[in-house]
C-alpha positions in Angstrom: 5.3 -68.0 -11.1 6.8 -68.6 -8.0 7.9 -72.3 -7.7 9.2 -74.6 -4.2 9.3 -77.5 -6.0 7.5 -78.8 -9.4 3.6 -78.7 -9.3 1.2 -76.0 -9.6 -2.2 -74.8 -8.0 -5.3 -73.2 -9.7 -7.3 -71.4 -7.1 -10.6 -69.8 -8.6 -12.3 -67.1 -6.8 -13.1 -67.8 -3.5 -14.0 -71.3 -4.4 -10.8 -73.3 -4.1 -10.0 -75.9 -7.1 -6.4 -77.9 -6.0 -4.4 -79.9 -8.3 -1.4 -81.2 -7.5 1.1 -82.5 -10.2 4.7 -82.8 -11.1 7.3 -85.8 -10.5 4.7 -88.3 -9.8 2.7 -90.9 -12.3 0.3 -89.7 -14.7 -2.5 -88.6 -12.8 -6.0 -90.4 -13.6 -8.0 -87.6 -13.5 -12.0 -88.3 -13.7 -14.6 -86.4 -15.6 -15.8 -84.2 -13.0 -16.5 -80.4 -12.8 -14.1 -79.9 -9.6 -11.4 -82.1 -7.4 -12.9 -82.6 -3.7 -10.1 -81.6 -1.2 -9.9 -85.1 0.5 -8.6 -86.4 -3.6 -6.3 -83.1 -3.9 -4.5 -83.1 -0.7 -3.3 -86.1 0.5 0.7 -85.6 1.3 2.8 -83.3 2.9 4.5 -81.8 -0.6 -0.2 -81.2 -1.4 0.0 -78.9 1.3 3.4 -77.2 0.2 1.6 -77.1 -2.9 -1.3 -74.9 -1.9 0.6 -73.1 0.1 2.6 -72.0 -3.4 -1.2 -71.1 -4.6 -1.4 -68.6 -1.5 1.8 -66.7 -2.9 0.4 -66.9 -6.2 -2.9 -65.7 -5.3 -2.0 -62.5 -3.3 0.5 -61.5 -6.0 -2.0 -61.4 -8.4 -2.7 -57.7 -10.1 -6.2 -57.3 -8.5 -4.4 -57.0 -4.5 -0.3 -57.1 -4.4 0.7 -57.2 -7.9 -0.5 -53.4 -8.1 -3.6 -52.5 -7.3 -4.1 -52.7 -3.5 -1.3 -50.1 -3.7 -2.7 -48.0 -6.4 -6.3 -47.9 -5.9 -5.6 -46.1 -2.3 -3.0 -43.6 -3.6 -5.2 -42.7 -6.2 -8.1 -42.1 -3.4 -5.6 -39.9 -1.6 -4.0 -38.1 -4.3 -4.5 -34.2 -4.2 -3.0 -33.6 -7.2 0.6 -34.5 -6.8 -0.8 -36.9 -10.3 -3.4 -36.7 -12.7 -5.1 -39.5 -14.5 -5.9 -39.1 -18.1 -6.9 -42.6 -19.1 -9.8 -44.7 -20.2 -10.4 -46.9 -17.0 -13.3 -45.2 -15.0 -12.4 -47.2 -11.4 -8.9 -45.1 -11.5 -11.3 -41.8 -12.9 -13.9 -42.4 -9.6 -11.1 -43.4 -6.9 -9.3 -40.0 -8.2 -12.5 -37.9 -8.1 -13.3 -39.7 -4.7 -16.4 -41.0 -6.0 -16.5 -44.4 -6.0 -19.4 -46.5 -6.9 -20.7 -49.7 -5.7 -19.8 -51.6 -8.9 -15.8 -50.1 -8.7 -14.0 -53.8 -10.5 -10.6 -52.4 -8.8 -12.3 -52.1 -5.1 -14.4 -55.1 -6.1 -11.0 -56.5 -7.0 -9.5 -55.9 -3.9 -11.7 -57.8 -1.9 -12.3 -61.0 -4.3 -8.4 -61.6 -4.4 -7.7 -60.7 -0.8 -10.0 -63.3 0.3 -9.4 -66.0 -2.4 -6.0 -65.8 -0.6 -7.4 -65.8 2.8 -9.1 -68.9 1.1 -5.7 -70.6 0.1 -3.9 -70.1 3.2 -7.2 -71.4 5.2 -7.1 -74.5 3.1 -3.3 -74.6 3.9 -3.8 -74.5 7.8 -6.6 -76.9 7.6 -4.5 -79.6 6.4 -1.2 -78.8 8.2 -1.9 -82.6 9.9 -0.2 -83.7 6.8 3.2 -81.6 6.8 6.0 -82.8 8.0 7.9 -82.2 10.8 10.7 -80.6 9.2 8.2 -77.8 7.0 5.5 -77.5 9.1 6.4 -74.8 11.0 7.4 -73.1 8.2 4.1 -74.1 6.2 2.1 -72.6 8.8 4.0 -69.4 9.1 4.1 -68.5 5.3 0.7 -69.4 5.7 -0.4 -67.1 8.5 2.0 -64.1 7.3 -0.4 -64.0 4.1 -3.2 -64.5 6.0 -2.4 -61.9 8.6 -1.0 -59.2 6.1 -4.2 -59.5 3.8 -6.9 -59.1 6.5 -4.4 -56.1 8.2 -5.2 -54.3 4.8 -8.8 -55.5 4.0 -9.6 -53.9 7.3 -7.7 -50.6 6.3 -9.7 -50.4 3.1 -13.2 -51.1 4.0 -13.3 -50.2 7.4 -13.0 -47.1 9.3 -9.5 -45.5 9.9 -7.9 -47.1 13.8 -8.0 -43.7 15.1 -11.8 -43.0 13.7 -14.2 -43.4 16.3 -14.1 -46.9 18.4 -12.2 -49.8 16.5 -14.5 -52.0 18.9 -18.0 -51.0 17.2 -16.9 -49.8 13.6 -17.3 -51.9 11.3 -14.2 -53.9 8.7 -14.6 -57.5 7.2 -15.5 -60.6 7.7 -13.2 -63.2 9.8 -13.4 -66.4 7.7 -10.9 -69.3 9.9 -12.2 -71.7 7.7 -11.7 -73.1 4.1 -14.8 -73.2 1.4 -14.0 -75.9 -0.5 -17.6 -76.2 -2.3 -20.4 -73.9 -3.7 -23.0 -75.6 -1.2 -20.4 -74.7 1.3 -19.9 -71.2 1.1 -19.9 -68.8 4.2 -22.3 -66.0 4.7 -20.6 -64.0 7.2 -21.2 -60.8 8.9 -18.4 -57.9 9.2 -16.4 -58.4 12.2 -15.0 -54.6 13.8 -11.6 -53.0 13.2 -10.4 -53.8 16.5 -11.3 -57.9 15.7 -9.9 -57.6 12.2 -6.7 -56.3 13.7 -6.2 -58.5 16.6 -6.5 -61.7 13.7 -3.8 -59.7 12.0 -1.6 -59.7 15.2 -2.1 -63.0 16.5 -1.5 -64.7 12.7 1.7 -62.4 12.7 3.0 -63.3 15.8 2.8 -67.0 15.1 4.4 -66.3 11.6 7.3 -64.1 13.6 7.8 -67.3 16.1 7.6 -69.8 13.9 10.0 -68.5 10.7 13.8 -68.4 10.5 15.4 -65.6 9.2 18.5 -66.0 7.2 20.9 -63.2 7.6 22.9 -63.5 4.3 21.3 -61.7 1.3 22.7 -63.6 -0.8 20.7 -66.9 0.5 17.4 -65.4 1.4 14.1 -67.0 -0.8 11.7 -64.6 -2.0 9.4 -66.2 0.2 8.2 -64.5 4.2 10.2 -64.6 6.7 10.3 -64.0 10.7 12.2 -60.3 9.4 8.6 -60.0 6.9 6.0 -60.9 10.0 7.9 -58.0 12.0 7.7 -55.7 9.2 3.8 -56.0 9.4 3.3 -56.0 12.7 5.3 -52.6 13.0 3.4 -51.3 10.5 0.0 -52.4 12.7 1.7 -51.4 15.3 2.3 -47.7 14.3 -1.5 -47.5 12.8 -2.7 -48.3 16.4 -0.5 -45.7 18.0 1.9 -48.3 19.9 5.0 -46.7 19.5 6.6 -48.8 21.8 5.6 -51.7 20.3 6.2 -50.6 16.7 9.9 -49.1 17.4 10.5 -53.0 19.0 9.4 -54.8 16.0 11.4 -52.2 13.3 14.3 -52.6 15.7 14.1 -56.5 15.1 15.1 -55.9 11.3 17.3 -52.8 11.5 19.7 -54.6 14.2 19.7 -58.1 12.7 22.2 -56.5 10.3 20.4 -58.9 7.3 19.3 -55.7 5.6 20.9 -52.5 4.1 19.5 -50.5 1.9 21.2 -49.9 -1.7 23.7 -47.3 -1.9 21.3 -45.7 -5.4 17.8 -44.8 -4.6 17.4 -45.3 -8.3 18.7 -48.7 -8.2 16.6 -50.3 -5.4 13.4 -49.9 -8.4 13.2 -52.8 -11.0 14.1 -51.2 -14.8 14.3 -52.6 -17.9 17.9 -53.9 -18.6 16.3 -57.0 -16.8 13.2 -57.4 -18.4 11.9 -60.9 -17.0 13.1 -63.1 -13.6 14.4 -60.2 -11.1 15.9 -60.8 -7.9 15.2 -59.4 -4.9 17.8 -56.5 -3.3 19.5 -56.0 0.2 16.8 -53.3 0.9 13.9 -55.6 0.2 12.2 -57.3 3.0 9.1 -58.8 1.1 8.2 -58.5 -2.3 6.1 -60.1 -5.1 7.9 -61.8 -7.4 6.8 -61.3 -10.8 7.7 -62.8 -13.5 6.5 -63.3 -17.7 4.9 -66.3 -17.0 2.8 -65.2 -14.0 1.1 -61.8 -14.9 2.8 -58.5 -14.7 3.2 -55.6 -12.5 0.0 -53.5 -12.3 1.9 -50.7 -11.1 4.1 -50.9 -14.5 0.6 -50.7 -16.2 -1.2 -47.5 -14.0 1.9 -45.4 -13.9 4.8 -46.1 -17.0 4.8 -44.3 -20.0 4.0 -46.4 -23.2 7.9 -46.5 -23.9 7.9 -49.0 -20.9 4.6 -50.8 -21.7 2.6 -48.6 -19.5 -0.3 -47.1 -20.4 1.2 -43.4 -20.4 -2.1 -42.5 -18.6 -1.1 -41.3 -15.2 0.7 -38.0 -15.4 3.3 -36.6 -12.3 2.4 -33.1 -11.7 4.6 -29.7 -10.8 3.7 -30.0 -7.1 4.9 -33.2 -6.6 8.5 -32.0 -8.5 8.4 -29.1 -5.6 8.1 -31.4 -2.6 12.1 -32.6 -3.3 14.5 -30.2 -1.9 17.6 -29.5 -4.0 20.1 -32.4 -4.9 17.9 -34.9 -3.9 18.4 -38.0 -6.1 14.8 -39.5 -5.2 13.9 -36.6 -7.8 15.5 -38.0 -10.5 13.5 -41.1 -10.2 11.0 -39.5 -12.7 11.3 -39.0 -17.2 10.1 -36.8 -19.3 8.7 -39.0 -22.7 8.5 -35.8 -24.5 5.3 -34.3 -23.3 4.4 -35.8 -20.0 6.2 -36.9 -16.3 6.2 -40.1 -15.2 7.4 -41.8 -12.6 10.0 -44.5 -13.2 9.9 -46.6 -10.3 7.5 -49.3 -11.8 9.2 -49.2 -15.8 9.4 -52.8 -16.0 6.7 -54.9 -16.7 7.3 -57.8 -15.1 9.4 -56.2 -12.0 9.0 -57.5 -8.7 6.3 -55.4 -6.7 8.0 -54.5 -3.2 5.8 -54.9 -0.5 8.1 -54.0 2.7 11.3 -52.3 1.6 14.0 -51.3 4.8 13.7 -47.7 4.2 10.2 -47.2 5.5 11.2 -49.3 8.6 13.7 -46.8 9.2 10.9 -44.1 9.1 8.6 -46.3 10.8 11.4 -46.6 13.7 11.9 -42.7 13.9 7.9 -41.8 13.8 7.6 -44.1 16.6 10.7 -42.7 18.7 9.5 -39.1 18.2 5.7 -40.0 19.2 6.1 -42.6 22.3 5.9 -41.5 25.2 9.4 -40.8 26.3 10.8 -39.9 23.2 14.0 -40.7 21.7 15.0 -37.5 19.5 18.6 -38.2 19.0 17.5 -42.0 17.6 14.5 -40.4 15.3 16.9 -37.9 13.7 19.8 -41.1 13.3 17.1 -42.9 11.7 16.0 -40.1 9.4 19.5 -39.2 8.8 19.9 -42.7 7.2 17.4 -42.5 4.8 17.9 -38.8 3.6 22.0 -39.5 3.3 21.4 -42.5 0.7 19.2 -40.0 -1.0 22.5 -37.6 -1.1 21.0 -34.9 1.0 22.6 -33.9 4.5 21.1 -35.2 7.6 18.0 -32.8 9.2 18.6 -29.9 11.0 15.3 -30.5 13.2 15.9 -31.2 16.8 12.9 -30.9 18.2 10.1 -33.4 18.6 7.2 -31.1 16.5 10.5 -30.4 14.2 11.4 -34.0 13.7 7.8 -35.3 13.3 7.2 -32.5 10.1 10.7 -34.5 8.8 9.6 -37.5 9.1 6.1 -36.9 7.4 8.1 -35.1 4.6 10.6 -37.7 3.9 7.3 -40.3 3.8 5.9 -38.7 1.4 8.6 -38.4 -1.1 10.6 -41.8 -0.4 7.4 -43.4 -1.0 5.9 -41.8 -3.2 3.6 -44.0 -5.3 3.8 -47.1 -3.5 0.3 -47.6 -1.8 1.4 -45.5 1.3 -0.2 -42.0 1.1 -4.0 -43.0 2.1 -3.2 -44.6 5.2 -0.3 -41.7 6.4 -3.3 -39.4 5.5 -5.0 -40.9 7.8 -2.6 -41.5 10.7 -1.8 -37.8 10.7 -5.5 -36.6 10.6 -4.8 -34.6 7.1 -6.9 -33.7 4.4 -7.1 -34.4 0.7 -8.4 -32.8 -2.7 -9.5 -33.2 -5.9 -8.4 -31.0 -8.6 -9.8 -30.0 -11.8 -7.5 -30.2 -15.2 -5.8 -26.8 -14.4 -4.8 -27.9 -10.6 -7.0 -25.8 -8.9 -8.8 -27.4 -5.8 -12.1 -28.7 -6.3 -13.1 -30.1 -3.2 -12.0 -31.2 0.0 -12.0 -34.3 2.2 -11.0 -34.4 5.8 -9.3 -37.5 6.6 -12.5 -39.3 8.1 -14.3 -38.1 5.3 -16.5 -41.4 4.5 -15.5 -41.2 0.6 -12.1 -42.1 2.0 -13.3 -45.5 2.7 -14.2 -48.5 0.1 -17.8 -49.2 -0.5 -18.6 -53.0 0.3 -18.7 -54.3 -3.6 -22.3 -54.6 -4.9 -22.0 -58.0 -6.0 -21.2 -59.3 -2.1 -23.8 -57.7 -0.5 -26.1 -59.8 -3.4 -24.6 -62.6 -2.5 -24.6 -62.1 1.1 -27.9 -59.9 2.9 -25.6 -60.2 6.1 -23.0 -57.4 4.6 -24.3 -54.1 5.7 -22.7 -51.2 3.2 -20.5 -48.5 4.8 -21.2 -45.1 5.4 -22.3 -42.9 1.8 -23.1 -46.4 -0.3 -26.5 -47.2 -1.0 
């Protein structure tokens, strides 16, 4: 678990329980089925408290401990993996046919707004940080915040470049803690174009009001200003502001904190350390895992059993063909004696990397290829960076059409696995496919297809007549 200083938080769905203990007197804590917030945060070090929770919360399995990442690449696979296991959310997200009742989707959208929860309580009570934290309360605060809802919106709403972000429909903006059962919000879905423009403006606040540290050896494991940029290109690139995604990628890569590791191999968590990992030069946010706060639910999806996996998920032939020769990121896979796995999630408790440097180089060259006055020569310096660590030489493409195939490629095999596929997909207007056991095509889906979209869980829309389901869902 991660820990500031010594107390802890229990947050419980999206109703909030805070406790606050540690070097204080025994706490006189009265028979009572929940703690009202006035009684749980009182002080300064409360708030720093819940805002602990917040971190807690989103690294939890069900969002950015794994599954956020792995429930969309299994949606977009087209074969590069095949699934072979006994969980039948992986079996419909692979076979794009995802029911009402998916616990993974369902998953997805209980933790991401418990967190949004936590972080709300956090900026409702920022009255009571001190000087000296609070602008760093509130931007850890709104960095969760703003990250969460940025990809809430991604998976149950309609693609950016689908139709008009102003109309179609994402998620509910909630501003506002629910601190009791009477008190819970029946909302209505805001639109994309609402959902991202919360994203931004909590971003930019967290960019404003964070420092950045440029020592590695320094840096907490917690958001920074360098994190809140990282996002915000990211947003930026999904809305097709190249300008304003090459300015926020530029931010990190000419700060000089960062560098990526000289062994793609090396930048992924393995086993020699098989508990408290920390953090490398390449990472720009991650969640930090540990054996005391759950593990990595990547580790669980995609290791072999030899790594306390499941041995489930199984990397097939045409992935292997994707990796020109004598390039290392292809050695980043094992044979277990029968099957291929991946290896970049083999420990258990490994910290889940949320923002690594190498996609903000990528992000930087896709956005000086696409903007409207390109910058060729910086694309190809950028790409150049990230296929020399991988030991290959840098791209012969020179032209803009050239560069933007290069860049695409090297996406899809630097990233492989990481929660990235689904939304390139859709950026690049491509389509997807399910295969049968012998890897012949099955079906297609464009990249608007509405099966590439979450359904709105079934046990919301219960709870709340004001959810209308998307598109395909009954």
């Amino acid at each position: 678990m991660m820990k500031r200083s010594k107390y802890s938080i229990i947050a419980l769905s999206s109703l909030v329980m805070l406790y606050s203990t540690g070097c204080q007197k025994q706490l006189d804590i009265k028979p009572k089925d929940d703690v009202e917030q006035n009684q749980a945060i009182k002080t300064s070090k409360d708030v720093q408290g819940v805002l602990i929770g917040a971190y807690t919360a989103a690294g939890l399995r069900g969002l950015y401990g794994g599954r956020f990442q792995s429930t969309n690449d299994f949606l977009a696979d087209d074969g590069d993996f095949s699934y072979f296991g006994t969980f039948s959310e992986y079996t419909e997200l692979a076979n794009k046919t995802i029911t009402i009742n998916n616990a993974f989707v369902e998953g997805v959208w209980d933790v991401g707004y418990n967190t949004i929860n936590v972080c709300n309580n956090v900026l409702a009570n920022l009255n009571l940080v001190d000087a000296a934290n609070k602008d760093r309360v509130e931007g850890e605060a709104k960095f969760l915040r703003g990250m969460t809802y940025f990809d809430l919106a991604r998976c149950f709403g309609k693609a950016w470049n689908d139709g008009t972000p102003a109309s179609n429909l994402a998620v509910p903006i909630v501003l506002t803690p629910t601190t009791s059962i009477p008190g819970i919000q029946r909302v209505s879905r805001n639109t994309v174009a609402e959902v991202y423009a919360q994203a931004i403006a909590d971003l930019k606040v967290a960019e404003a009001k964070l420092t950045n540290d440029p020592s590695p050896s320094s840096r907490t494991p917690y958001a920074d200003s360098f994190a809140a940029s990282a996002i915000l290109a990211r947003i930026y690139l999904t809305q097709e502001n190249f300008t304003a995604a090459e300015e926020e990628a530029t931010k990190i890569i000419s700060s000089g904190a960062f560098s990526l590791v000289s062994d793609f191999g090396s930048e992924f968590q393995h086993p020699t350390q098989p508990t408290r990992v920390f953090n490398s030069t390449e990472d720009i946010f991650a969640i930090q895992i540990s054996n005391q706060s759950g593990f990595n639910a990547l580790n669980e999806v995609f290791a072999s059993s030899d790594y306390s996996g499941r041995g489930e998920t199984i990397i097939n032939e045409q992935h292997f063909a994707r990796y020109e020769a004598g390039d290392k990121r292809a050695d980043e896979f094992y044979y277990d004696g029968s099957d291929n796995y991946t290896a970049k999630f083999n420990n258990t408790f490994g910290n889940v990397i949320l923002v690594r440097l190498a996609e903000i180089y990528l992000i930087r060259a896709e956005a000086r290829i696409r903007k409207a006055a390109p910058d060729l020569s910086g694309a190809k310096a950028d790409i150049d960076i990230v296929r020399n660590r991988a030991k290959l030489a840098g791209t012969t493409a020179t032209t803009a059409t050239a560069l933007f195939a290069v860049v695409k490629h090297e996406r899809r095999v630097e990233l492989a696995f990481e929660g990235f596929r689904l939304w390139d997909l859709k950026r690049y207007k491509e389509t997807t496919v399910t295969t049968d056991e012998n890897g012949d095509v099955v079906d297609s889906f464009p990249w608007n297809s509405p099966k590439l979209v979450f359904p709105i869980p079934k046990r919301e829309r219960d709870a709340n007549p004001s959810l209308p389901q998307n598109e395909g869902y009954q």
